[in-house]
C-alpha positions in Angstrom: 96.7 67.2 94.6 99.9 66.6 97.6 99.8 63.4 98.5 97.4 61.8 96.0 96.6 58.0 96.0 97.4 55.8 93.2 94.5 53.5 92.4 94.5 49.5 92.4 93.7 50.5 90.2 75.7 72.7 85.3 70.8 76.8 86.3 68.8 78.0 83.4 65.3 78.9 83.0 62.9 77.0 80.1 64.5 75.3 77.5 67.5 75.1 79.5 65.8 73.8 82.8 64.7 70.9 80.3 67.8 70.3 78.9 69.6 69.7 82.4 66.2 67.3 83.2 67.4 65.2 79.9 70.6 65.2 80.6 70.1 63.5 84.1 67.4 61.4 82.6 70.0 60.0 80.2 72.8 59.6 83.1 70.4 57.7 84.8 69.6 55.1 82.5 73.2 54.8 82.0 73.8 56.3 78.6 76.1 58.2 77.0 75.7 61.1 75.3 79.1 63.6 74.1 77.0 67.0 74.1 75.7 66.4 78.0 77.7 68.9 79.1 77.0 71.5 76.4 76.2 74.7 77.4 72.1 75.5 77.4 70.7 78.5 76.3 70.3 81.4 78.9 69.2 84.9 78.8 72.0 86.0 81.3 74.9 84.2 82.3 75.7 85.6 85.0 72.9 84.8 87.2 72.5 81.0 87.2 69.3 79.3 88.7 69.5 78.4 91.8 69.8 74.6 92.4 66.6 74.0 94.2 64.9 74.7 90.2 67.2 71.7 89.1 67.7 68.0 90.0 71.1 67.5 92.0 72.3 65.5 88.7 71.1 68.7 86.7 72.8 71.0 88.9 76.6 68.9 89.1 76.5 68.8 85.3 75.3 72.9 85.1 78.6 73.2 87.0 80.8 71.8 84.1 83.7 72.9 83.9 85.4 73.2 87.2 88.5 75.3 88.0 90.7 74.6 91.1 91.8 78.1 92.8 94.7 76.0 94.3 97.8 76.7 96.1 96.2 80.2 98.0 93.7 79.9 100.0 94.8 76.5 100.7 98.9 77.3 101.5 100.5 77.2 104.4 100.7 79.1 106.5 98.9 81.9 104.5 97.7 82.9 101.3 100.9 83.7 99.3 103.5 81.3 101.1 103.3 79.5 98.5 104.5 82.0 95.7 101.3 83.1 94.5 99.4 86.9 94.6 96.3 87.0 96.9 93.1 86.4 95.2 91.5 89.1 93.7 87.8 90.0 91.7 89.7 90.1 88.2 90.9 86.3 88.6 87.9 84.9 89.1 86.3 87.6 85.9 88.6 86.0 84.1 87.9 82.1 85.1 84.0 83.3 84.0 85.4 84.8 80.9 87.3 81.7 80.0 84.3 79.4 80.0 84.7 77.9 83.4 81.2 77.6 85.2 82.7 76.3 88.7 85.4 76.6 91.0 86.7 74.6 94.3 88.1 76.5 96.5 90.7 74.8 98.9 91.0 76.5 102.2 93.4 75.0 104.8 91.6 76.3 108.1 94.5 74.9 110.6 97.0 78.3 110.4 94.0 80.3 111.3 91.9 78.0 114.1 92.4 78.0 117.7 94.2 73.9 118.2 92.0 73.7 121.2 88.5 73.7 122.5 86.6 75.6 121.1 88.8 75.3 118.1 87.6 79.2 116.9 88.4 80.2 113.4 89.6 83.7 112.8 86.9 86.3 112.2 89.2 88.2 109.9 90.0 84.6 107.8 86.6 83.6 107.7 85.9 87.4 106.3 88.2 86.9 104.0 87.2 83.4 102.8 83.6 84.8 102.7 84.7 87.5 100.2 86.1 85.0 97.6 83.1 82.8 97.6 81.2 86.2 97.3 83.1 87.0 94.4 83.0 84.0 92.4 79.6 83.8 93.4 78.9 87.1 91.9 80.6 86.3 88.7 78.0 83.5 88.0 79.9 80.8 89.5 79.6 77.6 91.0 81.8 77.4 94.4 82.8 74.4 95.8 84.4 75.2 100.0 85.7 72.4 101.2 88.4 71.6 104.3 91.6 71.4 102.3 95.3 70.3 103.9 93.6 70.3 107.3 93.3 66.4 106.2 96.9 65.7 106.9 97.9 68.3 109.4 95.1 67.1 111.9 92.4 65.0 111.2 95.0 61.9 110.2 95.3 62.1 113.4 91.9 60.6 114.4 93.0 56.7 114.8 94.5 57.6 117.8 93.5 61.4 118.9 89.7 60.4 118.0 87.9 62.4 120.9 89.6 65.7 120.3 89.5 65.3 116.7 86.2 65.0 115.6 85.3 67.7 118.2 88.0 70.0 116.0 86.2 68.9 113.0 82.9 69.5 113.7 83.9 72.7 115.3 85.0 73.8 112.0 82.0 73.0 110.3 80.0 74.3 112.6 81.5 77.8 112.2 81.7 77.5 108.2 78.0 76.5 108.3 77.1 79.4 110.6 79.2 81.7 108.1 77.5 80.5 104.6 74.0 79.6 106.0 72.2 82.4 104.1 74.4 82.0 100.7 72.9 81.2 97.5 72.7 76.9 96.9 75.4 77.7 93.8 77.7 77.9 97.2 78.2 73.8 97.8 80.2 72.4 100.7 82.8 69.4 100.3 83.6 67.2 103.5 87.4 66.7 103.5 90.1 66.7 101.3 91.8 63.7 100.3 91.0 61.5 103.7 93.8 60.0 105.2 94.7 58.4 108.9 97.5 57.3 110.1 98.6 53.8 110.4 95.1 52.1 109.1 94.3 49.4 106.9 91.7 50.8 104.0 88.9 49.2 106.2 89.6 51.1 109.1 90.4 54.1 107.0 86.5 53.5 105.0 85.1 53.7 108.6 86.8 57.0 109.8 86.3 58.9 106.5 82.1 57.7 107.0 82.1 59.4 110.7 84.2 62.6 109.3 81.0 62.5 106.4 78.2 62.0 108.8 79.0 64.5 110.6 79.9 67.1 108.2 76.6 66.3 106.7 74.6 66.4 110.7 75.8 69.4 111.0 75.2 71.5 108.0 71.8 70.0 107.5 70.8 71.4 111.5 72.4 74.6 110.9 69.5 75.3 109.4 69.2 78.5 106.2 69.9 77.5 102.9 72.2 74.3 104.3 69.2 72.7 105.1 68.8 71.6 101.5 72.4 72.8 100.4 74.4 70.1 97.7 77.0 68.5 100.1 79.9 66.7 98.4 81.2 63.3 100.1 84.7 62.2 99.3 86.0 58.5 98.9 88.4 57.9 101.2 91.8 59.1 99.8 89.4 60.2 96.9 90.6 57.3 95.7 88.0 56.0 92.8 88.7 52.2 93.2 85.8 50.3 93.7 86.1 49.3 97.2 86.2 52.7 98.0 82.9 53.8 95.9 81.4 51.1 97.3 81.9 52.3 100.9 80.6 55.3 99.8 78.1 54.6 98.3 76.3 52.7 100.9 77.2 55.3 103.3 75.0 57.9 100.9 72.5 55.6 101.1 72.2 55.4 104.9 72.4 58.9 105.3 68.9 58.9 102.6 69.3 62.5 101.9 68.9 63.3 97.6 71.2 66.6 98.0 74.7 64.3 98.1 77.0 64.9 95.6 80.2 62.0 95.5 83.8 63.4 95.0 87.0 61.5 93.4 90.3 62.5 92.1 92.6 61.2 88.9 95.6 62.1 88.3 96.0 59.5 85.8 98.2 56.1 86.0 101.0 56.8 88.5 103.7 55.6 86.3 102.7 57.7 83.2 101.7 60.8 85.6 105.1 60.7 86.8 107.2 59.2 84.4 108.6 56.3 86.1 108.7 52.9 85.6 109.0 53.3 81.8 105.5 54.8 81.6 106.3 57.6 78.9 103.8 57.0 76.9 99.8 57.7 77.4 99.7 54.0 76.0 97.2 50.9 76.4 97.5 50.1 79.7 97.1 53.8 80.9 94.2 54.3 78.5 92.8 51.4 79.9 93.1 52.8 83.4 91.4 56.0 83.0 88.3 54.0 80.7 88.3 51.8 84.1 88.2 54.9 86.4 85.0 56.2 84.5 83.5 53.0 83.9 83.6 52.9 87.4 82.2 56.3 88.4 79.1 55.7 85.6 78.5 52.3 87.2 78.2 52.8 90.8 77.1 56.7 90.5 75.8 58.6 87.0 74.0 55.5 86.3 71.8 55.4 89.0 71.3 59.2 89.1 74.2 60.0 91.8 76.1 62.8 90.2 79.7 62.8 90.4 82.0 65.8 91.0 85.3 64.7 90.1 87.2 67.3 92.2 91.0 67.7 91.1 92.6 66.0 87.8 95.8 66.7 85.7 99.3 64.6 85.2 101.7 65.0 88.7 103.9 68.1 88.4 102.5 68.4 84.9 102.7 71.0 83.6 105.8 72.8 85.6 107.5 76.0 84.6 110.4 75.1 87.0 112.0 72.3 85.6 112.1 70.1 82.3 108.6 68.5 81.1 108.9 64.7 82.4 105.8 63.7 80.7 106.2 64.6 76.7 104.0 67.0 75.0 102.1 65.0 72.5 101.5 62.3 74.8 100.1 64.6 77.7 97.8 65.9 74.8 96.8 62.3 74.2 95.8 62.1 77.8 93.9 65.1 78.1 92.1 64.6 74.9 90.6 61.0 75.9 89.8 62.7 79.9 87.7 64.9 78.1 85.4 62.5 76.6 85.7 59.6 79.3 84.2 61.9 81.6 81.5 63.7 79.3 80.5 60.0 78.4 80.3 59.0 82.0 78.3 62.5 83.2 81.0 63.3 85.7 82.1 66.6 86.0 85.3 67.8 86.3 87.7 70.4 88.1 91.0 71.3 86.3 93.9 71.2 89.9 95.9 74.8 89.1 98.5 75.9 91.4 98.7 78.6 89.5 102.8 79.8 89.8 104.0 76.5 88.2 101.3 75.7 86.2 98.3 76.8 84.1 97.0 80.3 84.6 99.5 82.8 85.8 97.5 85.1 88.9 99.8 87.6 88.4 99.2 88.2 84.3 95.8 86.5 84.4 97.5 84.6 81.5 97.6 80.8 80.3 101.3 79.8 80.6 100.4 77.3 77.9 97.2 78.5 75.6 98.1 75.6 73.2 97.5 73.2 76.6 94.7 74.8 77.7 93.0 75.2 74.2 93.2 71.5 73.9 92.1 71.0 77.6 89.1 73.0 77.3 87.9 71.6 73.2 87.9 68.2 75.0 85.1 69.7 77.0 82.6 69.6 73.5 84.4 67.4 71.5 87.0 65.0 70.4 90.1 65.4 68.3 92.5 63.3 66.3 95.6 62.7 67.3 98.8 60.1 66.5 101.0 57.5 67.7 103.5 60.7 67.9 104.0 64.1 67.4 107.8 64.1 66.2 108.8 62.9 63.5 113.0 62.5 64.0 115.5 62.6 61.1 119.1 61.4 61.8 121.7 63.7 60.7 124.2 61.4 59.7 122.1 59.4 57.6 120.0 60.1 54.2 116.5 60.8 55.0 114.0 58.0 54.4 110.2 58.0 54.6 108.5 58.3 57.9 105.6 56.3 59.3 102.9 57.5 62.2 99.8 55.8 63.1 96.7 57.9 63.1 94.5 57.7 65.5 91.3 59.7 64.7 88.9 58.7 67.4 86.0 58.7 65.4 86.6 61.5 62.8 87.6 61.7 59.7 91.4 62.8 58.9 91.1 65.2 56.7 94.8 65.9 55.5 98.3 67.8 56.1 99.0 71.5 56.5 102.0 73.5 57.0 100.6 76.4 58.3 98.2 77.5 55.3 99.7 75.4 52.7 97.7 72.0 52.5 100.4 69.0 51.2 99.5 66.9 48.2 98.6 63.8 49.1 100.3 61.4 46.6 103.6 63.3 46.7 104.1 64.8 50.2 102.5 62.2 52.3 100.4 58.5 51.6 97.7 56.9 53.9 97.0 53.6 54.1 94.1 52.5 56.5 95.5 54.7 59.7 99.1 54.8 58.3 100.5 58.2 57.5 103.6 57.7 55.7 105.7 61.5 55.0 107.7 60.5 52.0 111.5 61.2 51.7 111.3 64.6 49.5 108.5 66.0 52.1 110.5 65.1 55.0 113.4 66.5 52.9 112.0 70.3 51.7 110.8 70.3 55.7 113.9 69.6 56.9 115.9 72.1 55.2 119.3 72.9 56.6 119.2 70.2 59.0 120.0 72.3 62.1 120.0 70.0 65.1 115.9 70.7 66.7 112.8 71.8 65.4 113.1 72.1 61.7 109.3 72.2 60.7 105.8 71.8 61.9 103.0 70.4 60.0 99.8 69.2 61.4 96.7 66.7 60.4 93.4 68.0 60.0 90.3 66.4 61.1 86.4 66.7 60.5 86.4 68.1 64.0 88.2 69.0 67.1 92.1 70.3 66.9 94.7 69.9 64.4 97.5 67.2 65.7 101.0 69.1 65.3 104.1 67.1 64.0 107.3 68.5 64.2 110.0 66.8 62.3 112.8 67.1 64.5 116.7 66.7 63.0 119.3 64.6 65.8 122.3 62.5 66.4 123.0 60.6 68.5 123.3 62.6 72.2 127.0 62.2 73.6 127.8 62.6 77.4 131.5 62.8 78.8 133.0 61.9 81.9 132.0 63.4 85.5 133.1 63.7 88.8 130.9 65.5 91.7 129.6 64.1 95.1 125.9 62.9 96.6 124.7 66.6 96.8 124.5 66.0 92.3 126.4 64.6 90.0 126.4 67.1 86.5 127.1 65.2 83.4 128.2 67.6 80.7 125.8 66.1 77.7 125.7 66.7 73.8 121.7 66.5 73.2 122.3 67.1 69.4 118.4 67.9 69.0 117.1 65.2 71.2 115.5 64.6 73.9 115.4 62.9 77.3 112.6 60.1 77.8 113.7 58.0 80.9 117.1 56.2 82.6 117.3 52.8 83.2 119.5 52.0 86.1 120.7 48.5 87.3 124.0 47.1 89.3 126.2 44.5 87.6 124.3 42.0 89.4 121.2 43.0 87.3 119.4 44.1 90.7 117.6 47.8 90.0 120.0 50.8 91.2 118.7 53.9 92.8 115.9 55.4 95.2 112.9 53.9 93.0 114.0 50.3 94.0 111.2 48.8 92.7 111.9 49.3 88.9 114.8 49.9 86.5 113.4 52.7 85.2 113.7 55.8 87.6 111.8 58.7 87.8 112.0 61.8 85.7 113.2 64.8 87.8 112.9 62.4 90.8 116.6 60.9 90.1 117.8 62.5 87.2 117.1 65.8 85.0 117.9 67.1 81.9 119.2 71.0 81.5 119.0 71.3 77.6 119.8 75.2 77.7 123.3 74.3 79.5 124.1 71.0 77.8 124.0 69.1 81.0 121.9 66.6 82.6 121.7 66.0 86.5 121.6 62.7 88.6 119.5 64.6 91.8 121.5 63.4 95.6 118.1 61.5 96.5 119.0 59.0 93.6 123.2 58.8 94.3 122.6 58.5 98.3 120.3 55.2 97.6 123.2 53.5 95.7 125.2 51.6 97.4 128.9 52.3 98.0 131.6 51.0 95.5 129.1 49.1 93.2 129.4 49.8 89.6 126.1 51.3 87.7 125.1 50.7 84.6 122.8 53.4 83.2 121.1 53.3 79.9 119.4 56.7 78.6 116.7 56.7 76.5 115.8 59.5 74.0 112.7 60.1 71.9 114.7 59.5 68.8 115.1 55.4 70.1 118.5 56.3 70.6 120.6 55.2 73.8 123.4 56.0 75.4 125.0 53.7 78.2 126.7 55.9 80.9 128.5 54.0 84.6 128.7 56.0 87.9 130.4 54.8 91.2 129.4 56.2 94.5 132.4 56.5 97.2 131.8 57.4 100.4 130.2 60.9 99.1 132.7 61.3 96.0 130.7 60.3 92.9 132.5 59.2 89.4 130.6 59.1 86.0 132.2 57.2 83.0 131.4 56.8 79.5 131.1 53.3 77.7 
């Protein structure tokens, strides 16, 4: 992930060998199909056929899905600096167990490599490295080795170190070539990660990234063993999947005339959703549109034609993240991942999960999901779609009588099916009316749900489909949130603040003049965690010294909060000299 560019934007004998030739068969005359990636029958799972028995579009989509073993063999400037355990046998058991058929495996190579000719890797790293693959491998597992962070720490460098770069480079691949010669073809090698150089325009960039490729792909198809016919994977530059760049690409593949390419891309979704900046707190129109682009994109220029596509990292940015508050709401990253799963089963891309593991998705220490309602929904849009609805809360003011609630359903091609709460189905008629895609909770539902009106989470129902998950709706009892006056400096300014059940969405900041306020010039609407933070457990939310030292001294602020209820709250704040003053009003 670090550093990712925002867009302009799987072996089996007998029926199952036939299954993976249909499946590229359909990618390649550029249909769709939603059970492509389904999993074929196979007397034993654990001992996939090699690639050579399958087409390279047969043997991408056998490797459906992907899991990325991120932040370890990849941190700097070992294994656990970056706060997780070393890898062991049992984590990879259990990324088999869980229904993963792949993992990418970033390795940073820098903190272990001689930074001069001959640029020699350490044996005992390489041993190590070795042992992981052989592992996974072991387990029945795809592994995808690429050359992670070394992208940024020393081959950006290229524009104007070019020489003594691309000698580093090859060296590298030379001696990871040597290394993995004689290991199964399930064992597929990736160029670079995220290309980037220094101080280039994007057509100077395209050219660099092609001489990284072609000789990353010159040297593992002389070093002769297995890598003589091995699937290599060819990034975009940045990864990026605008078209420009698969264009580049994609003529490069075709100069290089060699069937065993595999193309690589990342999404992280549309940056100000991912984020939460910019107003973007909802998975909305414009970012559905985006990700439909992305993959119309991919299925164009690549699946379409037979190419297959390996799209190597995706998620939300620091989504999710046990260390601070959720900047992208629940229901709406659920939205996101739902419609991921089927763009890329209808475009035959495949697709690897980024996990950092200690902040994120599957703990390494308890071999754990941090989140098995996430991850359940992650991995159903792997088969299937689900319903879901303009919104997963449904809020009730506490100072006012409660009224009838509307949501808009959105089934995505199923068939809703009606409301539970928990294994009592509501009447329709009495609890709850539809009209077309209107859900309406009437007044004595929302009332028996409510109960005794306790500021949160009074009750969850959810609405059933013919297929996929349940969409949960938690009717949610508020006031208005109330914040008092402040006074701190530039290192964080802590507002005490009244949630009163609520919750944070976004800060809009602005100077009297109307000009935008704060260290995301560029829009009103700052960044979650990034300028501001909520702390709901200590009734206190947080404007971060990166936003107060980018305002400028002695103007008055006006901030405006903006809650899921559709409350807001305006709040001011001065900044003088480093002394920082926050006022209601």
């Amino acid at each position: 992930m670090k550093g990712t560019h925002y867009p302009t934007g799987r072996r089996r004998s007998g029926p199952g060998r036939l299954l993976g030739l249909v499946v590229a068969l359909i990618a390649a005359i550029g249909l769709t199909s939603t059970t492509a990636f389904a999993a074929p029958a196979h007397k034993d799972a654990s001992a996939p056929l090699s690639p050579k028995a399958l087409s390279p579009m047969s043997a991408v989509a056998a490797m459906q899905p992907s899991w990325n073993l991120g932040n370890s063999l990849d941190a700097i400037p070992d294994e656990t600096s970056w706060g997780n355990p070393a890898v062991t046998k049992p984590l990879l058991d259990t990324i088999k167990a869980q229904g993963f058929r792949s993992v990418r495996l970033p390795v940073t190579w820098s903190g272990h490599q001689s930074a001069t000719a001959p640029y020699t890797i350490d044996a005992t790293w390489m041993n190590r490295v070795k042992q992981v693959v052989d592992w996974a491998q072991a387990d029945g597992l795809y592994v995808v080795l690429n050359v992670h962070h070394d992208s940024w720490q020393w081959i950006s460098s290229m524009p104007t170190d070019h020489d003594n770069v691309l000698a580093r480079f090859k060296a590298t691949w030379t001696q990871i070539a040597a290394k993995f010669r004689d290991s199964s073809q399930t064992l597929l090698f990736e160029s670079n990660n995220e290309p980037q150089f220094n101080n280039t325009t994007d057509a100077q960039g395209i050219q660099y990234n092609d001489e990284l490729n072609t000789a990353f792909h010159t040297i593992v198809r002389q070093s002769g063993g297995n890598n003589a016919t091995r699937l290599l994977v060819l990034p975009t530059l940045h990864t990026n999947s605008g078209q420009t760049f698969l264009d580049a690409l994609s003529s490069e593949m075709k100069s290089l005339n060699d069937p065993n390419l595999v193309v690589t891309v990342h999404y992280y979704g549309y940056y100000p959703f991912s984020v939460n900046v910019a107003g973007g707190t909802r998975f909305d129109a414009t970012s559905q549109q985006d990700m439909t682009d992305n993959f119309n994109r991919l299925r164009a220029t690549f699946t379409s034609k037979g190419i297959p596509v390996y799209l190597g990292e995706y998620g939300l940015l620091a989504y999710p993240d046990s260390n601070h508050p959720s900047r992208v709401e629940r229901g709406e990253a659920f939205k996101y991942f739902e419609q991921f799963g089927y763009e890329a089963r209808a475009a035959g891309v495949t697709t690897a999960l980024w996990d950092p593991g200690t902040f994120a998705y599957l703990s390494r220490s308890t071999l754990q999901w941090t989140d098995p309602e996430l991850i359940n929904r992650i991995r159903s849009s792997w088969t299937t779609r689900s319903g879901t609805a303009s919104s997963d809360q449904v809020f009730l003011a506490k100072s006012s009588a409660i009224t009838a609630q509307t949501l808009t359903l959105n089934p995505n091609g199923l068939t809703f099916r009606g409301l539970w709460q928990g294994s009592t189905q509501l009447a329709q008629g009495r609890d709850y009316n539809v009209s077309g895609n209107q859900l309406t909770l009437t007044a004595s539902a929302l009332t028996r749900l409510a109960g005794n009106r306790a500021y949160g989470t009074n009750a969850t129902i959810e609405a059933r489909f013919s297929a996929g998950l349940a969409w949960p709706i938690r009717v949610i009892t508020y006031d208005r949130p109330a914040l008092s006056n402040a006074t701190g400096t530039t290192g964080g300014l802590t507002i005490p603040t009244q949630y009163r059940g609520d919750q944070l969405a976004t800060m809009e900041s602005t100077y009297a003049d109307g000009t935008n306020a704060g260290n995301t010039d560029w829009t009103p609407y700052q960044e979650f965690n990034g300028a501001f933070s909520p702390d709901y457990p200590n009734n206190a939310l947080t404007l971060t010294p990166d936003y107060l030292n980018a305002l400028r001294d002695g103007a008055p602020v006006t901030l405006t909060f903006h809650f899921w209820s559709g409350a807001t709250v305006t709040y001011h704040v001065t900044k003088s000299g480093s002394s920082v003053t926050g006022t209601v009003g």
